[in-house]
C-alpha positions as CSV (number, residue, x, y, z in Angstrom):
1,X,99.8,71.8,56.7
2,X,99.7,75.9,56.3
3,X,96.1,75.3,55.6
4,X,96.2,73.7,59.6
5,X,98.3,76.7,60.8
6,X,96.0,79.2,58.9
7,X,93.1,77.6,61.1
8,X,94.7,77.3,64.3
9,X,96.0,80.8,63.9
10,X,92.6,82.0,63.5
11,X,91.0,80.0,66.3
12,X,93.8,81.6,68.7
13,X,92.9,85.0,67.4
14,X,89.0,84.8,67.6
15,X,89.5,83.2,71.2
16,X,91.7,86.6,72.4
17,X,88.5,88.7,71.0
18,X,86.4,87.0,72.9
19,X,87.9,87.9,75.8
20,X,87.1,91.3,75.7
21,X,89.8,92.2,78.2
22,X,90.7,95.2,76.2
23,X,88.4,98.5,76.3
24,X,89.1,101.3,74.4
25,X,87.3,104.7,74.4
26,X,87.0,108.1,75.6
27,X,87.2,110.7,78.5
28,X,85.8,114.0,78.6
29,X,87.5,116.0,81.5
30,X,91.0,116.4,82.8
31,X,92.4,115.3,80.6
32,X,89.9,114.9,77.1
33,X,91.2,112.1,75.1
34,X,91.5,108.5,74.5
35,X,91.3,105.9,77.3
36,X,92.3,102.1,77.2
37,X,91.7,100.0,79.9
38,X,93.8,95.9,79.6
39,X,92.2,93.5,82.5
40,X,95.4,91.2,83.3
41,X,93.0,89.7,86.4
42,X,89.5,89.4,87.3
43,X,89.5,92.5,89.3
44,X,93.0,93.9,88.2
45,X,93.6,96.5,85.3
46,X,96.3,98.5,83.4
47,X,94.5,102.2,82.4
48,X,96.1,104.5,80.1
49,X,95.0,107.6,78.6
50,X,96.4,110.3,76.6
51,X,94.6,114.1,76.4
52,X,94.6,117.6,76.1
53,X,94.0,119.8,79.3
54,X,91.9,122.4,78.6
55,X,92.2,125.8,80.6
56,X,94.3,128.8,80.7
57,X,97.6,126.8,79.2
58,X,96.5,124.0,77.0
59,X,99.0,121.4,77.2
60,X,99.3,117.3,76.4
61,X,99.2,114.8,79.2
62,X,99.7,111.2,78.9
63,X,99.0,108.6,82.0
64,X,98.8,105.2,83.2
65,X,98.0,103.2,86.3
66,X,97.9,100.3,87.7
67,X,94.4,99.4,89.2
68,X,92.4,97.2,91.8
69,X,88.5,96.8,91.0
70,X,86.1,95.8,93.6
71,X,82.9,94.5,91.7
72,X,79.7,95.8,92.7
73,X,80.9,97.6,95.4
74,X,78.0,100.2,95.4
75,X,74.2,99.7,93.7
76,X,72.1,102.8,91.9
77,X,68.6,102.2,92.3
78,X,69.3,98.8,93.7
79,X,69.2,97.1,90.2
80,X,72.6,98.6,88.6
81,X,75.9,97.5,90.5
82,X,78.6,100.2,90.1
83,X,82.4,98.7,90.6
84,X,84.5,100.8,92.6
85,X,88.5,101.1,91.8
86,X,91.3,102.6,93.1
87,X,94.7,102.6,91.8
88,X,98.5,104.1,91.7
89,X,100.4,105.2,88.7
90,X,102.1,108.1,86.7
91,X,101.9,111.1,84.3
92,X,103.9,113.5,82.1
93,X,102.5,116.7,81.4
94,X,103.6,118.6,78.2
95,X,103.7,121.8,79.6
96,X,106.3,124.6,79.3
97,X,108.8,122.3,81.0
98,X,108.1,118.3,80.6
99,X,106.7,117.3,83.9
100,X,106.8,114.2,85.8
101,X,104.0,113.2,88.8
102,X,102.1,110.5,90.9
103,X,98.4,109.9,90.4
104,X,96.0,108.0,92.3
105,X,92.9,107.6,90.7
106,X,89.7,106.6,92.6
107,X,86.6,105.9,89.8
108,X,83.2,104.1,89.6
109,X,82.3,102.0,86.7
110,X,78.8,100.9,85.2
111,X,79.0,98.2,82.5
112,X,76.3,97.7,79.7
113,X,75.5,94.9,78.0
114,X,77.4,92.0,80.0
115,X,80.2,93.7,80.0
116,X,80.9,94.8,76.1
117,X,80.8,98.6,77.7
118,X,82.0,100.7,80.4
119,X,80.7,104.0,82.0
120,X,83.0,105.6,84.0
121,X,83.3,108.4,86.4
122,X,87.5,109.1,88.1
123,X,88.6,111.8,90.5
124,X,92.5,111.3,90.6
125,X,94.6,113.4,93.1
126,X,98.0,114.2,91.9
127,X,101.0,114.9,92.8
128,X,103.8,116.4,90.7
129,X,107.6,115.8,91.4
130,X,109.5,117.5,88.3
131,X,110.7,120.0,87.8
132,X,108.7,121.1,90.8
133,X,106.9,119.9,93.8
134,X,102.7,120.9,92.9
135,X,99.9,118.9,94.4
136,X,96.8,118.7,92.1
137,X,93.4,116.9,90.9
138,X,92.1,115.4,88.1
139,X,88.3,114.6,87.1
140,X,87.2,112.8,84.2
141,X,83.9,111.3,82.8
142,X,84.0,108.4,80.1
143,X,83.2,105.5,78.1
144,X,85.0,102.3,77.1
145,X,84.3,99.8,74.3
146,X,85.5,96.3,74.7
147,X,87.4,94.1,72.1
């Protein structure tokens, strides 16, 4: 019977991998750090990413959002699709004070290799509430993996 369990365990486990609803990587921007990306639909997403902001105060900023994809939305060179996305979410910025915003980010996405990777270009306007109202902008270039 464990031996059964073991088994069907394993099957469950190798079935969520192939999936590959969960893509992991970097960004290389504002801000540079580690990116996940969890598909919960066929054109829905949850992004997150945590990084350092580079510039005159370097500080830690940690985001998420939730996004809508529209699949091949825009073609390079006719051959390669690019998915457009926009989305609506939040971020804390480490800085001198903690501080609390809005973000919408608006990206385009090339994927390799039937989907296993992502390419990924965002420009995210923000707006920050606490402690202070600030509007602001975000750009980032990156790459996902997925599992």
């Amino acid at each position: 019977m464990k031996s059964l369990l073991c088994v069907f365990v394993l099957f469950l486990s190798l079935e969520a991998l192939a999936q590959k609803d969960l893509g992991v990587g970097f960004s290389l921007g504002h801000p540079t750090g580690v990116t996940a990306r969890k598909w919960t639909e066929e054109a829905r997403s949850i992004d997150a990413s945590m990084g350092w902001s580079f510039g005159r105060d370097p500080n830690l900023i940690m985001q998420g959002a939730y996004v809508f994809h529209f699949k091949d939305a825009l073609y390079f060179n006719d051959k390669h699709p690019l998915d457009a996305y926009v989305g609506l979410g939040g971020m804390i910025d480490f800085d001198d004070d903690i501080e609390l915003g809005a973000r919408m980010p608006l990206g385009l996405s090339y994927y390799f290799n039937n989907r296993e990777a992502e390419g990924f270009a965002e420009f995210a306007p923000t707006l920050e509430l606490i402690p202070k109202t600030n509007f602001g902008a975000q750009l980032a270039l990156g790459m996902r993996i997925y599992f």
